[in-house]
C-alpha positions in Angstrom: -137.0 -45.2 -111.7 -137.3 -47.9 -114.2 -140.9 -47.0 -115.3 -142.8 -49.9 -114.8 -146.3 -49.0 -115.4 -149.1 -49.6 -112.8 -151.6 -51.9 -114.1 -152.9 -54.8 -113.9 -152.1 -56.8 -116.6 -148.5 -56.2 -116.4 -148.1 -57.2 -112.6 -149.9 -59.9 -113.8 -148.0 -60.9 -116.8 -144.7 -60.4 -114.5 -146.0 -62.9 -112.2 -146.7 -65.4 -114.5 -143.3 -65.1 -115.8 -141.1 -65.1 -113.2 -143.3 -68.2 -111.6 -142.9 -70.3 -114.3 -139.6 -69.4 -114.4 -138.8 -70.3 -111.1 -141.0 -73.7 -111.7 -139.1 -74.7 -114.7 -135.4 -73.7 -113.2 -136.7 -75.9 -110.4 -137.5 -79.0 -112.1 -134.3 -78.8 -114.8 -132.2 -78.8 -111.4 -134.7 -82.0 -110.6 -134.0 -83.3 -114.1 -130.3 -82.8 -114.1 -130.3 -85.0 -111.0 -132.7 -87.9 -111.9 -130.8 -88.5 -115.6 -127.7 -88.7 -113.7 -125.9 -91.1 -111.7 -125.6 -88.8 -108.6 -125.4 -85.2 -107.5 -121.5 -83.8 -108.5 -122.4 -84.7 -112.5 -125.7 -83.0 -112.0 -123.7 -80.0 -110.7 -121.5 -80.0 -113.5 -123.8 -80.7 -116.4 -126.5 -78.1 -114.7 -123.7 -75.5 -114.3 -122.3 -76.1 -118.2 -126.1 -75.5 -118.8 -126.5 -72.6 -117.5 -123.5 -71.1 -118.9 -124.8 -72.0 -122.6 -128.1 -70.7 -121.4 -126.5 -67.0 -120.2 -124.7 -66.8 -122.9 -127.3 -67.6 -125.6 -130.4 -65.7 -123.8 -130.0 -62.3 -125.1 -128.8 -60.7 -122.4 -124.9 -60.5 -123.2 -125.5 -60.7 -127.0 -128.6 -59.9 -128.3 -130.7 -61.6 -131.0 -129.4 -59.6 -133.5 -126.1 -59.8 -133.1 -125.8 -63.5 -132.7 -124.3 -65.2 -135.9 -127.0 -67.1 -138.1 -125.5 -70.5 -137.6 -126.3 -69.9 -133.6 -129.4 -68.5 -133.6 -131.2 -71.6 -133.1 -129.9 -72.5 -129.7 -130.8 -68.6 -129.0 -134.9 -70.0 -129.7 -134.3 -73.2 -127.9 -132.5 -71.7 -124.6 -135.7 -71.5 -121.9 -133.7 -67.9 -120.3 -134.0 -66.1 -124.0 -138.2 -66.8 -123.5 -138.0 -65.3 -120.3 -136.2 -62.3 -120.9 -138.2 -61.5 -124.2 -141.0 -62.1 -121.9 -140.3 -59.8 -119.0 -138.9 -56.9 -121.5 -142.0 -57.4 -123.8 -144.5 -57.0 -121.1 -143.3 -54.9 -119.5 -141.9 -52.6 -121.7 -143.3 -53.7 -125.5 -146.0 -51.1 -125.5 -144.7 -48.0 -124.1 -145.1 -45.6 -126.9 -143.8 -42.8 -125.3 -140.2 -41.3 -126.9 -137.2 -42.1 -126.2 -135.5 -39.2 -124.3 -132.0 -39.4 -125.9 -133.5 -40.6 -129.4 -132.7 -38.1 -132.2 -135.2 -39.5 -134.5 -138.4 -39.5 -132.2 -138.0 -43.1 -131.5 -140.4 -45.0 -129.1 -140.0 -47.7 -126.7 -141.8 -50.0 -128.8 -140.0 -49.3 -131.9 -136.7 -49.3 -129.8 -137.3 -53.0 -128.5 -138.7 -53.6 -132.3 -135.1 -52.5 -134.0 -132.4 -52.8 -131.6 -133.7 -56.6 -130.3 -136.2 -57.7 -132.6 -138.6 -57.7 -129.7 -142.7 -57.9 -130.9 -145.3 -57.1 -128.5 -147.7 -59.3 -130.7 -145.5 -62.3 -129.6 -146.2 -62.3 -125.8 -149.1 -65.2 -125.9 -146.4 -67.3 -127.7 -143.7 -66.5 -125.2 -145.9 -67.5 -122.6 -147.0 -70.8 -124.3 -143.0 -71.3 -124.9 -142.5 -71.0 -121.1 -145.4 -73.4 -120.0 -143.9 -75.8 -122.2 -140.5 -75.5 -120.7 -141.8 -76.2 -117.3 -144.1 -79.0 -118.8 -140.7 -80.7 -120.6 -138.3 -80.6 -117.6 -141.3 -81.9 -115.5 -142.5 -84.6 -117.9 -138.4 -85.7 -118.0 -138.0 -85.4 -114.9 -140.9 -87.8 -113.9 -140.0 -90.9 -116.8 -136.5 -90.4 -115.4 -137.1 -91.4 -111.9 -139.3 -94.0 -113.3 -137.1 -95.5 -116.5 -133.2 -94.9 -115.0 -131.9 -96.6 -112.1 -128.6 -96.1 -111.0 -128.5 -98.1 -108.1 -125.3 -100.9 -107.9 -125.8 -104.0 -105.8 
């Protein structure tokens, strides 16, 4: 098993995640369509997106390893606050040891060494993701106002 733990907070802090997630995922896919003149350049742009995204999140390179003249996009790419959200919560403090660590290491000092990873970070994480959904919203909602891309 993976060893989530059972309590409260963490189902709690899971949903939370993944629903804003979800919400802001949602509404850059809304956004990608409303700044652009129809649906195939949404596609494309959205798509080129979410390749950047992957491949800046964490997931295939972690924080650490990134070079220092990319680390930026690594803090402004929405899937990197997700994914430190989901491994922080529900792993961040775990203090039990590592079974194949020869040092004694725990889980928390694990995420704290190998991905930089701070428990103490998770109320920022989750302010980082409200705003996410609140930016590709707020864009999403001048666009369809301000741009028209109608030809008569």
């Amino acid at each position: 098993m993976i060893g989530f733990e059972w309590t409260a907070a963490k189902f709690f802090w899971y949903l939370f995640i993944m629903y804003f997630t979800l919400l802001y995922f949602t509404f850059y896919g809304m956004m990608a369509v409303a700044v652009t003149p129809n649906h195939h350049i949404a596609a494309i742009v959205s798509s080129a997106f979410y390749g950047i995204w992957n491949l800046f999140s964490g997931f295939i390179i972690p924080r650490p390893s990134i070079p220092v003249w990319w680390r930026w996009y690594y803090w402004v790419c929405p899937v990197s606050w997700t994914l430190y959200g989901l491994v922080v919560s529900q792993f961040g403090d775990i203090q039990d040891i590592l079974e194949d660590s020869s040092n004694g290491e725990t889980v928390e000092q694990y995420l704290r060494n190998a991905y930089d990873f701070k428990h103490d970070f998770l109320g920022v994480v989750a302010a980082v993701i409200l705003g996410f959904t609140v930016l590709f919203g707020a864009i999403f909602t001048v666009s369809i106002k301000v741009f028209n891309f109608q030809r008569r």
